[in-house]
One Martini backbone bead per residue (centre of mass of N, CA, C, O) as a GRO file, in nm:
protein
   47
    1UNK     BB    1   0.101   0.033   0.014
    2UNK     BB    2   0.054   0.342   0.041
    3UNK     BB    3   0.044   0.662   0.189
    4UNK     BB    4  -0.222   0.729   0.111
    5UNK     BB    5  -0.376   0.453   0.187
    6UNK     BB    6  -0.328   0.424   0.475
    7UNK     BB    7  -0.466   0.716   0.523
    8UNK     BB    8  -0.727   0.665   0.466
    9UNK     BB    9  -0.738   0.384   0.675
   10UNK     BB   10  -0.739   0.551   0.922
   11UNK     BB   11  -0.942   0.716   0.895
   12UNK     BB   12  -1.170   0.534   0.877
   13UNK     BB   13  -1.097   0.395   1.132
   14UNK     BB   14  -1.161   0.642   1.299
   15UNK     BB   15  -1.412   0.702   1.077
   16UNK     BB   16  -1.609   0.477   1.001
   17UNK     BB   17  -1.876   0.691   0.843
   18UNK     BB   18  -1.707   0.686   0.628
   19UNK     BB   19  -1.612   0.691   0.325
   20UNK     BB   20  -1.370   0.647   0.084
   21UNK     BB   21  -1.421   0.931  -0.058
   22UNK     BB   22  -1.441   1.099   0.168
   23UNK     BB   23  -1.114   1.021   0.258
   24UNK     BB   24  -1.008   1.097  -0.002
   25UNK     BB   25  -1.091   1.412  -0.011
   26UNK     BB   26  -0.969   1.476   0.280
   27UNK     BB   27  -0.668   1.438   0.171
   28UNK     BB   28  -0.632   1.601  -0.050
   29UNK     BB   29  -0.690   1.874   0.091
   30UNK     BB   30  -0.465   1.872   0.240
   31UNK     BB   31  -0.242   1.833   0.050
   32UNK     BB   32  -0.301   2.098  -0.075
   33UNK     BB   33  -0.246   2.293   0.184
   34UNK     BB   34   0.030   2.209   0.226
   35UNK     BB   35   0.134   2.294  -0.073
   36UNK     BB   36   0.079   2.597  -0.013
   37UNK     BB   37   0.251   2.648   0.271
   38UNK     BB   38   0.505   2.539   0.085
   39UNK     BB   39   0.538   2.774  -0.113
   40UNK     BB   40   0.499   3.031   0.132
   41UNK     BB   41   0.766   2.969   0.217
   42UNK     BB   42   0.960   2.949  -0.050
   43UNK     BB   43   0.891   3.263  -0.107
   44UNK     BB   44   0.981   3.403   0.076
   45UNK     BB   45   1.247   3.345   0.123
   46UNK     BB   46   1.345   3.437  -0.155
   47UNK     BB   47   1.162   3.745  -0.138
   0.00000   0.00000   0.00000
């Protein structure tokens, strides 16, 4: 399994109510979320 899917099974696992699609769609946005906050700190440091 990747690392992604652990997590979502993680989450699953957290919260049994969650669909899989629900659990992946809220690990995308998480990844989403850390990847802007990854930008704004890389673009800080340079600019």
């Amino acid at each position: 399994m990747t690392k992604f899917d652990t997590r979502v099974e993680e989450l699953i696992a957290k919260h049994p109510h969650l669909t899989k699609d629900e659990a992946i769609k809220i690990i995308t946005e998480k990844n989403e979320r850390k990847k802007q906050k990854r930008n704004a700190r890389t673009n800080k440091v340079k600019g």
